[in-house]
C-alpha positions in Angstrom: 108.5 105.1 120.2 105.5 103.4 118.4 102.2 102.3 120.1 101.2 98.7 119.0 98.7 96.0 120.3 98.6 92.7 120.8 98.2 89.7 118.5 94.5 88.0 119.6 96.9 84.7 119.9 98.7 86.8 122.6 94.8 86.0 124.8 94.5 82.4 124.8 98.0 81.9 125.4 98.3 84.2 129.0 95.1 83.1 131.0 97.6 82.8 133.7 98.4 86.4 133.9 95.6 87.3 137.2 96.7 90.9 137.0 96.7 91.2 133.6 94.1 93.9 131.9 91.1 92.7 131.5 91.7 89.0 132.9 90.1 87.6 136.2 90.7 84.6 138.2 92.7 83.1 134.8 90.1 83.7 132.6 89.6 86.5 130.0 86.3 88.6 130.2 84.8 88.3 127.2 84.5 91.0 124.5 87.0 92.4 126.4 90.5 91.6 124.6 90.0 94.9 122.7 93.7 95.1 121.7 95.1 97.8 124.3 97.9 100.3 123.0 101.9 99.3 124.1 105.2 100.8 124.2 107.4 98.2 123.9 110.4 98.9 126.6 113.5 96.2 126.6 115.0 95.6 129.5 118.1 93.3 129.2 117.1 90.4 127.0 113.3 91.1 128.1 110.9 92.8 126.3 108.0 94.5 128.6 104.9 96.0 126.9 103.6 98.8 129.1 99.5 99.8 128.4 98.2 102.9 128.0 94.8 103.4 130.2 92.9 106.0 130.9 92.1 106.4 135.4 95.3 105.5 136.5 95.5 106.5 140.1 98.9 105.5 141.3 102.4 106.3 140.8 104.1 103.4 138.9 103.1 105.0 135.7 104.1 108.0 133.1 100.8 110.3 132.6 100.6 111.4 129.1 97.5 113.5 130.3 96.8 115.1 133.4 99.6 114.5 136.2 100.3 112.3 139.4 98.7 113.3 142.6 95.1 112.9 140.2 93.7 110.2 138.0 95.4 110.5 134.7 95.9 108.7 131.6 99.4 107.1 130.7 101.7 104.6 130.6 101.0 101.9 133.8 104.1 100.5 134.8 101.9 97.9 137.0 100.0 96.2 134.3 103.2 95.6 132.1 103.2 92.3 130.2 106.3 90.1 129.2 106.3 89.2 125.6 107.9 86.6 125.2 107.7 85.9 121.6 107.2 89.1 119.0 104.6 87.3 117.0 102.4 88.4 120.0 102.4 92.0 118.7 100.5 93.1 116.1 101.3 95.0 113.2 98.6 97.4 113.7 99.1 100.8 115.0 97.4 101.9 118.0 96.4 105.5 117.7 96.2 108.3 120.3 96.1 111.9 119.7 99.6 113.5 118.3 100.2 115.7 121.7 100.0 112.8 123.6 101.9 110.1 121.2 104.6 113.3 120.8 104.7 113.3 124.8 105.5 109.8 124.8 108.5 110.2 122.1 110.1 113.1 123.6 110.3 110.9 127.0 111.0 107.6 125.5 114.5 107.7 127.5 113.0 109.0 130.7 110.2 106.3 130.5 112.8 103.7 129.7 114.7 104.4 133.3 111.5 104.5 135.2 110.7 101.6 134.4 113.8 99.7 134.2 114.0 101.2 138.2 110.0 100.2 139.1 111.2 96.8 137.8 115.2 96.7 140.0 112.9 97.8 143.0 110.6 95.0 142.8 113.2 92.3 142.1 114.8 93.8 145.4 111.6 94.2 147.5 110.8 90.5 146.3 114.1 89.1 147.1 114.5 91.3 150.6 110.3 90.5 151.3 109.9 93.5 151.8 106.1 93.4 152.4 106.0 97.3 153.0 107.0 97.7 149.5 105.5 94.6 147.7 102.5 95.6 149.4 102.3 99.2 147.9 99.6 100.7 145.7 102.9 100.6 143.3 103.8 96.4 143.3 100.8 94.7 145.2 98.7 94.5 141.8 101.6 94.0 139.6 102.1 91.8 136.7 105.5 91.2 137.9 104.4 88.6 140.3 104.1 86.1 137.2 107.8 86.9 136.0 110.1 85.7 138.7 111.8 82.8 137.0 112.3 85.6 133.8 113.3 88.4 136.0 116.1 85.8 137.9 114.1 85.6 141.2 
């Protein structure tokens, strides 16, 4: 499992994306596409790339420091980003201390299925409108929203 960023093209190309990091009301804040670090997670023909952040306070995400229930710092599943098209990666590493990047190895698998379930559960909720879920600290900031015609809904 290898951290990457994004291509800067990735930016200009996603001012759509509301709940996107760093991007408000459609538009980018400035000095602010600082090339966050992604695991890249497949899911059928999709690829997702999930952030890693520092003050996650929620429970869609994998902490690779610290531990649900308290901010942490992890994987958030909420702010994952389709990529569409692999030039949008970069070839540059993004690099986090070894415990943490061996953390995220040893639990590529487990990561994998937590997210490939956060995703099933909103394509449910969504089709269901299910508002008690959809409107969850988990799904009602969730990238997903901008994914329904890629995600079949």
């Amino acid at each position: 499992m290898q951290l990457k960023k994004l291509d800067q093209s990735f930016y200009p190309d996603h001012t759509h994306l509301s709940e996107a990091l760093d991007n408000v009301n459609g538009a980018w804040i400035e000095g602010k596409t600082r090339g966050y670090g992604f695991v890249l997670i497949p899911i059928n023909t999709l690829t997702f790339a999930l952030p890693l952040r520092s003050n996650i306070r929620h429970k869609a995400s994998f902490p690779t420091v610290g531990k649900h229930g308290e901010t942490h710092k992890g994987l958030d599943f909420s702010k994952a980003l389709l990529i569409p098209n692999p030039s949008y990666i970069s070839d540059e590493l993004f690099l986090i201390p070894s415990r943490e990047h061996t953390r995220l190895r040893s639990k590529e698998h487990y990561i994998t299925s937590r997210f490939t379930k956060y995703v099933e559960r909103y394509i449910k909720a969504t089709v269901a409108n299910d508002r008690n879920i959809l409107n969850s600290s988990a799904y009602r900031f969730s990238t997903l929203q901008h994914y329904h015609a890629e995600l079949n809904i």
